[in-house]
KOLNULO-148902 format. One record per atom (N, C-alpha, C): residue in one letter; chain; atom name; x, y, z negated. Coordinates in pm, 1 decimal, decimal comma. Atoms other than C-alpha are relative to their C-alpha. Layout:
{A; A; CA; {X; Y; Z}},
...
END
This chain:
{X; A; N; {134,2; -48,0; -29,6}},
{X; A; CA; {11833,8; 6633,7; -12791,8}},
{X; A; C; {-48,4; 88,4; -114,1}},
{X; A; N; {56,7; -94,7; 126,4}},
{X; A; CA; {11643,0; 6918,5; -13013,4}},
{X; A; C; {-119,1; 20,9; 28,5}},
{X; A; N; {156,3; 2,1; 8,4}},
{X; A; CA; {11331,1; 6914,6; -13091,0}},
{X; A; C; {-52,3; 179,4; -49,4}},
{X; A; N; {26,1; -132,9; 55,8}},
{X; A; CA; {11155,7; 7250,9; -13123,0}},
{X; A; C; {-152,7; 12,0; 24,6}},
{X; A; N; {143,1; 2,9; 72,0}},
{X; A; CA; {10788,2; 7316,9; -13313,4}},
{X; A; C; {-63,7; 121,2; -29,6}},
{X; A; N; {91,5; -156,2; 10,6}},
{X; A; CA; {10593,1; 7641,6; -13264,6}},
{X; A; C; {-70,2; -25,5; -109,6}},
{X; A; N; {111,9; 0,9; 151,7}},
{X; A; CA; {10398,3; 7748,6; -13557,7}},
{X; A; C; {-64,2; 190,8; 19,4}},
{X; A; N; {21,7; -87,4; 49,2}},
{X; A; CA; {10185,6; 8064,2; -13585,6}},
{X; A; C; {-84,1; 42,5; 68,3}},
{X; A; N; {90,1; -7,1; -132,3}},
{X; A; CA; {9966,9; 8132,1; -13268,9}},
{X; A; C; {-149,8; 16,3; -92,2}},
{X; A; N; {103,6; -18,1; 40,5}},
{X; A; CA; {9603,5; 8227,6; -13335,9}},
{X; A; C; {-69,1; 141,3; 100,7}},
{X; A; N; {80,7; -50,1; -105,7}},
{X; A; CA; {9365,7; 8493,0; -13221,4}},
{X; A; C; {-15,2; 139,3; -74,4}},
{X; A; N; {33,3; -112,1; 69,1}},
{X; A; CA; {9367,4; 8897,4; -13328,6}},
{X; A; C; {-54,1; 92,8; 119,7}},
{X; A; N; {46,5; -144,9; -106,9}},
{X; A; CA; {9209,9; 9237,2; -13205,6}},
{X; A; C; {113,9; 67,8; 22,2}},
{X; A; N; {-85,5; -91,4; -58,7}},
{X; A; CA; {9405,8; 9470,1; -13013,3}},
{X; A; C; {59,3; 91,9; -112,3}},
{X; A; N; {3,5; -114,3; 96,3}},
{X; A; CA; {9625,8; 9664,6; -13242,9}},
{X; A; C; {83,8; -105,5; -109,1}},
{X; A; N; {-74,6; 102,0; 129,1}},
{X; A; CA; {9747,8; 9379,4; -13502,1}},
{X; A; C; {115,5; -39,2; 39,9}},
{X; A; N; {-128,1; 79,5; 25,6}},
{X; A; CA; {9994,6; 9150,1; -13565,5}},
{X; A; C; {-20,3; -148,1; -13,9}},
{X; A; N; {-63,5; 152,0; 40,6}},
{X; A; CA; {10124,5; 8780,2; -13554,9}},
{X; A; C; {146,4; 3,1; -30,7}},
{X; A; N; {-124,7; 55,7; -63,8}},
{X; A; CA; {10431,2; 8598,2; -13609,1}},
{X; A; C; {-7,4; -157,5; 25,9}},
{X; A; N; {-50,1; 105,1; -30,9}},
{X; A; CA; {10530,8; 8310,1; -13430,1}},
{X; A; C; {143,3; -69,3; -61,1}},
{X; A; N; {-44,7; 89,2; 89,4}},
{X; A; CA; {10741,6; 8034,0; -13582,6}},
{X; A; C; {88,5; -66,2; 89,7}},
{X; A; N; {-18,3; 96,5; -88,8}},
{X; A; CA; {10964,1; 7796,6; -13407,8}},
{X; A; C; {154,6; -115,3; -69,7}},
{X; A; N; {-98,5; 68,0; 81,0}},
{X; A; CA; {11175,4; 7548,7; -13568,3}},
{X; A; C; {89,3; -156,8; 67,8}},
{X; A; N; {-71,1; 98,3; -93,9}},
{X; A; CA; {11457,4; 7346,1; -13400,9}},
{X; A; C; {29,1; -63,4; -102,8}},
{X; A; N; {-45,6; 111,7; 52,1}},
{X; A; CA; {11575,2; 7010,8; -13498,1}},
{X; A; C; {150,1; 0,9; 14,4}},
{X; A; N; {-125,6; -9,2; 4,8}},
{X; A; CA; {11911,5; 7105,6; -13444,9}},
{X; A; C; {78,2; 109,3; 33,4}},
{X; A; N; {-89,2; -131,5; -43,3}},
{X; A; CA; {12196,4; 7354,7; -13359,1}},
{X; A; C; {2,0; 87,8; 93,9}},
{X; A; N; {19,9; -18,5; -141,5}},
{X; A; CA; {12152,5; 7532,5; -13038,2}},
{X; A; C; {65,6; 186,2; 4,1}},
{X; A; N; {-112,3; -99,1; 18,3}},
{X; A; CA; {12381,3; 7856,3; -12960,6}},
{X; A; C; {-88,0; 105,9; -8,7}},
{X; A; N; {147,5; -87,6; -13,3}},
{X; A; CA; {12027,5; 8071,7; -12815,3}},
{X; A; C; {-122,7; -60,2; -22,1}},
{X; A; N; {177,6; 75,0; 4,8}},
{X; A; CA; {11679,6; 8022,2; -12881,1}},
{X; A; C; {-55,4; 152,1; 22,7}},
{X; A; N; {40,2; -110,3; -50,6}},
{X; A; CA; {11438,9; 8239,0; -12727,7}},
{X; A; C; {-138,0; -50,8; -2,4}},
{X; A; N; {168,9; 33,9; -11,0}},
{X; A; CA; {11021,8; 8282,5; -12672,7}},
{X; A; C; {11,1; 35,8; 170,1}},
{X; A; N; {102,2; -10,0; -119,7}},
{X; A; CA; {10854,1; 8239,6; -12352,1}},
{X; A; C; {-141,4; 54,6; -6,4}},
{X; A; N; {127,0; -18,9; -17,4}},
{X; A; CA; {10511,9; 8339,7; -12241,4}},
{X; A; C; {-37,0; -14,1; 114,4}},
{X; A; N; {27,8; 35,7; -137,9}},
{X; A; CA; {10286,9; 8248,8; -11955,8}},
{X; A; C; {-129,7; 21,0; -22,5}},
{X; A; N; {121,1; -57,2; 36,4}},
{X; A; CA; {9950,1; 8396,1; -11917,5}},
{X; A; C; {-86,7; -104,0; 88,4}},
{X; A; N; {10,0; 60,4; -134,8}},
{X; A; CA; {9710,9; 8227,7; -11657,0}},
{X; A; C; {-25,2; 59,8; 68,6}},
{X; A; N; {-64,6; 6,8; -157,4}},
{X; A; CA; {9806,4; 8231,8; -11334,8}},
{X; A; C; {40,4; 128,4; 13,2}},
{X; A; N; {-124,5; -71,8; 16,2}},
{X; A; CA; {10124,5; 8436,1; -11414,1}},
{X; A; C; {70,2; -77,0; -5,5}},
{X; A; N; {-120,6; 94,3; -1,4}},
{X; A; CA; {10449,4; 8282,0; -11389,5}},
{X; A; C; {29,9; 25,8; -133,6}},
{X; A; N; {-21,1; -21,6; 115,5}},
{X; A; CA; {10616,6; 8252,9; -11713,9}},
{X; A; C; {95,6; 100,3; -9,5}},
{X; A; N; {-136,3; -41,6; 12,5}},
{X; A; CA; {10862,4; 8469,9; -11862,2}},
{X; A; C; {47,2; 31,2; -134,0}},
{X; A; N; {-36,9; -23,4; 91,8}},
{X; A; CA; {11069,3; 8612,2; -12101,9}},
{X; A; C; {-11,5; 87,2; -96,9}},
{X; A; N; {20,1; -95,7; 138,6}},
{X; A; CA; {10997,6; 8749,7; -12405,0}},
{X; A; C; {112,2; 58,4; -96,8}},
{X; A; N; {-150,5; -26,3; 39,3}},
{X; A; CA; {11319,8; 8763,1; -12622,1}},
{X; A; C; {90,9; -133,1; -69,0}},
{X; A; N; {-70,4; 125,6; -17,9}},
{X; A; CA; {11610,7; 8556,5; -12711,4}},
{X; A; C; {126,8; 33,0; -102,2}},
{X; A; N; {-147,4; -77,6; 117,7}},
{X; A; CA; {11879,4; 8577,4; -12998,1}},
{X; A; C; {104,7; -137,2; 38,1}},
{X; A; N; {-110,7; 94,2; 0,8}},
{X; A; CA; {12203,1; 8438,6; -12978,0}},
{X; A; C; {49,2; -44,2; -117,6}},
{X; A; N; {1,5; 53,5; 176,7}},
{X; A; CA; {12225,6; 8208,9; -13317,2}},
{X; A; C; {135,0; 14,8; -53,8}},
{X; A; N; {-124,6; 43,0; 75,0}},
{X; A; CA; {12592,9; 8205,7; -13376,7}},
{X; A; C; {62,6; 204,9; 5,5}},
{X; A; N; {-28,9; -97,8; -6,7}},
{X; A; CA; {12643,1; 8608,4; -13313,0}},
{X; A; C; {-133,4; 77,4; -49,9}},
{X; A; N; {118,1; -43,4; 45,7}},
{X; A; CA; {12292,9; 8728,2; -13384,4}},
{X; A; C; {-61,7; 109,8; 103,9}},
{X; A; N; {57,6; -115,4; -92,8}},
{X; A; CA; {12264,2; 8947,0; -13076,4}},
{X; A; C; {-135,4; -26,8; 38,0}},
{X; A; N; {102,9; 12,8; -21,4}},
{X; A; CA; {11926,0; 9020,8; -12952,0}},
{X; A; C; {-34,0; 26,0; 161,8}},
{X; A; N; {-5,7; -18,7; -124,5}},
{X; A; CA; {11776,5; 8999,1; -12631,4}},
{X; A; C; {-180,0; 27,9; 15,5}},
{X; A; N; {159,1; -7,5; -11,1}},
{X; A; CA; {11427,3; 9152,7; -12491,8}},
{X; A; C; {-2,2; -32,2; 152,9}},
{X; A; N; {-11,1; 9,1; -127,7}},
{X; A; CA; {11418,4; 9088,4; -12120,3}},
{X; A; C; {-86,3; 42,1; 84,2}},
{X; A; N; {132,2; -71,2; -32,6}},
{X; A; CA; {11046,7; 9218,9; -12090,3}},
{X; A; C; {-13,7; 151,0; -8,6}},
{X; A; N; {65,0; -149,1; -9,4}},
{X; A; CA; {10796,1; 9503,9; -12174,8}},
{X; A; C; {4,0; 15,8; -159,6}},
{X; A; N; {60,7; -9,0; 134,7}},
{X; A; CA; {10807,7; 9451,7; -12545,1}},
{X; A; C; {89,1; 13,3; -107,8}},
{X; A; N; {-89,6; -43,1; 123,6}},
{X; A; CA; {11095,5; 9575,1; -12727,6}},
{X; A; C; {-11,4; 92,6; -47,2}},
{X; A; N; {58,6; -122,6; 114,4}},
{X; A; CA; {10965,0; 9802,8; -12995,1}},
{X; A; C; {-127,1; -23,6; -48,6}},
{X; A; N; {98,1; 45,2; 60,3}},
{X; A; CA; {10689,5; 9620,8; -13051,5}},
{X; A; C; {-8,6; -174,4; -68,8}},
{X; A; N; {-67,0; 118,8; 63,2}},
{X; A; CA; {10833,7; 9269,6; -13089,9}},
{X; A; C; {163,9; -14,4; -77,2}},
{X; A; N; {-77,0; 7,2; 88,1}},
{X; A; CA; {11064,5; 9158,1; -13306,7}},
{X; A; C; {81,5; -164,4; -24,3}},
{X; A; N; {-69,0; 121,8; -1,7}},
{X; A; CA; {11321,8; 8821,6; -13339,0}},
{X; A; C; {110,6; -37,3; -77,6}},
{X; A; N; {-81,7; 13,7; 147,9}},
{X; A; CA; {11452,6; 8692,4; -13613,4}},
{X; A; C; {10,7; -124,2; -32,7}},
{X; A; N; {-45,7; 153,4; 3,1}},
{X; A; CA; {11655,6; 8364,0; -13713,5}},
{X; A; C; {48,4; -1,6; -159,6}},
{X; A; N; {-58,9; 78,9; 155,4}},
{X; A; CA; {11709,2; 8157,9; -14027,9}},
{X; A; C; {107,1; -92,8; 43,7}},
{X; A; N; {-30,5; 32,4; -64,1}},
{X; A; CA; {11990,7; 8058,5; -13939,5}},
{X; A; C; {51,7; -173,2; -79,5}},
{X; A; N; {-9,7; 159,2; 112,6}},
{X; A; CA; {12020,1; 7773,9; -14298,3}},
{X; A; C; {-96,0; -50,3; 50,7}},
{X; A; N; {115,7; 113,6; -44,3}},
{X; A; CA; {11692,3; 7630,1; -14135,5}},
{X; A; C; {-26,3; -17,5; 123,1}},
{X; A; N; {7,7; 12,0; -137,6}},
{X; A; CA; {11738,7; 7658,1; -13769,0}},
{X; A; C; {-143,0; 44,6; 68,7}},
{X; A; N; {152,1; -63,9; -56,2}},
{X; A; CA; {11403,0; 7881,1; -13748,5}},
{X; A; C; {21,4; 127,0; 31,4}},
{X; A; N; {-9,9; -164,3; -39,8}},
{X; A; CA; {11371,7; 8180,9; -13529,6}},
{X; A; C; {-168,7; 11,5; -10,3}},
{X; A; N; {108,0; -49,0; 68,7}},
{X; A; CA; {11083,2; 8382,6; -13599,2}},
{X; A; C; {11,0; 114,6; 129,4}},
{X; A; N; {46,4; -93,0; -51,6}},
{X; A; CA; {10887,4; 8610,2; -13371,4}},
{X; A; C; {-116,5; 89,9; -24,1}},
{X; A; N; {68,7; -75,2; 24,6}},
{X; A; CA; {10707,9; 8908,5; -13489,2}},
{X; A; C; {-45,8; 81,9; 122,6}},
{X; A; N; {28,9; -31,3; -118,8}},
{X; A; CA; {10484,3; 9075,3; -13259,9}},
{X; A; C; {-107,1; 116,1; -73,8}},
{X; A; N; {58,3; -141,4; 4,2}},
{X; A; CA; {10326,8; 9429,7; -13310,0}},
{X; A; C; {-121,3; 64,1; 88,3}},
{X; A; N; {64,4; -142,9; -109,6}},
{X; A; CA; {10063,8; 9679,6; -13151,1}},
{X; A; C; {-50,4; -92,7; 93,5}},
{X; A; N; {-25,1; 51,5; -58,9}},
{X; A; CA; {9967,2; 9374,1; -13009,6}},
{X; A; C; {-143,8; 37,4; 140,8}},
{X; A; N; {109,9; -63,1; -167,8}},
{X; A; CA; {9724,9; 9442,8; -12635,1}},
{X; A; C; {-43,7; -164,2; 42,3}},
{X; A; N; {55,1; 83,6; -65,7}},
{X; A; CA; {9501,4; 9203,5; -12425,7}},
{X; A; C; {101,2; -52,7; 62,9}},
{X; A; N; {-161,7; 24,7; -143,2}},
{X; A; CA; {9811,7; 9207,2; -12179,0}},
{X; A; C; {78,1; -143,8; -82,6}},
{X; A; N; {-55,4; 81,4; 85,5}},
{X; A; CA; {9980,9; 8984,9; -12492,4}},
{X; A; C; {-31,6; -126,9; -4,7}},
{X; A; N; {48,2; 167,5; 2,8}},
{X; A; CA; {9742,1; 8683,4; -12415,7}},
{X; A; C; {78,1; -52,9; 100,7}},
{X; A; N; {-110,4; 77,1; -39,6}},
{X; A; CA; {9934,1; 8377,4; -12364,8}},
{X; A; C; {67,0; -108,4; -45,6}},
{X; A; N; {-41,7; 122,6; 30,0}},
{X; A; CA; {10040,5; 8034,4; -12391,5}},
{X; A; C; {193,6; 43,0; -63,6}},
{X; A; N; {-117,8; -13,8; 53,5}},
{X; A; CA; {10382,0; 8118,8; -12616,5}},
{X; A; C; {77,5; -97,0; -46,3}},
{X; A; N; {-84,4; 99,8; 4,1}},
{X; A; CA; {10670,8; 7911,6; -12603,4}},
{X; A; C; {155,5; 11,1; -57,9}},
{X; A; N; {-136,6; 19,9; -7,4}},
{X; A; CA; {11007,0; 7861,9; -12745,9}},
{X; A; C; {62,1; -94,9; 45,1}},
{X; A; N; {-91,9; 86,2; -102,9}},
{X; A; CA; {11290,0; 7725,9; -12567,0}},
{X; A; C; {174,9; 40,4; -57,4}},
{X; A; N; {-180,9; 18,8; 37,5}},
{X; A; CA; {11640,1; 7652,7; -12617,9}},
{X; A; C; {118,0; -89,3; 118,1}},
{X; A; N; {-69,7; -107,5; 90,6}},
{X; A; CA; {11952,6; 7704,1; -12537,3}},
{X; A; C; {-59,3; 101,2; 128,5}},
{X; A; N; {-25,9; -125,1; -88,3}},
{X; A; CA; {12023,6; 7957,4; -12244,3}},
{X; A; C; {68,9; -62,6; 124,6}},
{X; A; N; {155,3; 11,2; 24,3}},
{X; A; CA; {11902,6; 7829,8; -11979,3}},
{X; A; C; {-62,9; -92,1; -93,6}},
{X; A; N; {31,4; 127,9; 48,2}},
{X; A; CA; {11660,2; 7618,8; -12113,2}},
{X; A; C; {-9,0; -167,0; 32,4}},
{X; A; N; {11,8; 82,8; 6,1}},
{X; A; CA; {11658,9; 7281,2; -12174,4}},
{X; A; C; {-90,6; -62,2; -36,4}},
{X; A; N; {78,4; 52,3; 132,2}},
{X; A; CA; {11468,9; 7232,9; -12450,7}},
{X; A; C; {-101,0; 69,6; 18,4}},
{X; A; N; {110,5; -79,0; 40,6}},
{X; A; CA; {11073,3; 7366,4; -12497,1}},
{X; A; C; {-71,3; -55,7; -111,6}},
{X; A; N; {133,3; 80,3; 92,2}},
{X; A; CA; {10804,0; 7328,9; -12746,2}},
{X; A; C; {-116,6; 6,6; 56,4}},
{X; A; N; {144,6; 7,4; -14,0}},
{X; A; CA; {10455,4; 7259,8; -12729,1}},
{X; A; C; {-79,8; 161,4; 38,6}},
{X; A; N; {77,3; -160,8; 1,8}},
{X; A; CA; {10340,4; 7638,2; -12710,2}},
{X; A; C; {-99,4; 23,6; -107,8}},
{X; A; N; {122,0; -23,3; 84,1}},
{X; A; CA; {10077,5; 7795,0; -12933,4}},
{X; A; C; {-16,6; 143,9; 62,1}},
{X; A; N; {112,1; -98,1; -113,9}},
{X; A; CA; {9830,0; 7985,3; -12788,3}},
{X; A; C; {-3,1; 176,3; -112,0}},
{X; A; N; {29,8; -150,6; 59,4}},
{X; A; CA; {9817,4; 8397,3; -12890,4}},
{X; A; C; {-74,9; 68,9; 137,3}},
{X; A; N; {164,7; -93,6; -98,1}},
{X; A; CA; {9445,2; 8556,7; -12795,6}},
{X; A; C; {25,8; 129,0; -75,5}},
{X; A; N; {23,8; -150,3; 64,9}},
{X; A; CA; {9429,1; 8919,1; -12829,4}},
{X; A; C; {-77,1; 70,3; 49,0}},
{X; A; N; {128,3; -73,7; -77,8}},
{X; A; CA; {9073,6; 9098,8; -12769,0}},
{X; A; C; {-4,7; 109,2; -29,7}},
{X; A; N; {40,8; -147,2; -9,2}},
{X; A; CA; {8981,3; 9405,1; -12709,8}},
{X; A; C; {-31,4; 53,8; -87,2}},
END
């Protein structure tokens, strides 16, 4: 079982920046972010493969996000850019590919 712990979520104006945090309790081959707005289905944001380092965007937001793994502390890291209203959203990591595993989410507000 792997435990995985969002960290970083909060609330900016249109135009900034966060990063999100997410730290597994153990090994896992992918780890990736979710997002789910309300009443939107969820989806995918991006997704690295830990043992090759490839990257994956599956959305609208590659060139403005960013995904990045430690891979001595089992923390992937999501930087997020230029960020828009569109960006609000219960944000989730999940592990591996599909998922199994989620965390708790942490909430990213972005106003106008």
């Amino acid at each position: 079982q792997v435990q995985l712990v969002e960290s970083g979520g909060g609330s900016v104006q249109a135009g900034g920046s966060l990063r999100l945090s997410c730290a597994a309790s153990g090994v896992t081959s992918y780890m990736g972010w979710f997002r789910q707005a309300p009443g939107k289905e969820r989806e995918g944001v991006a997704a690295v493969y830990t043992a090759g380092g490839d990257k994956y965007y599956p959305g609208a937001v590659e060139g403005r996000f960013i995904i990045s793994q430690d891979n001595a502390k089992n923390i992937v890291h999501l930087q997020m850019n230029r960020l828009t209203p569109e960006d609000t959203a219960m944000y989730y990591c999940a592990a591996p590919c599909p998922p199994n595993y989620w965390g708790q989410g942490t909430q990213v507000t972005v106003s106008a």
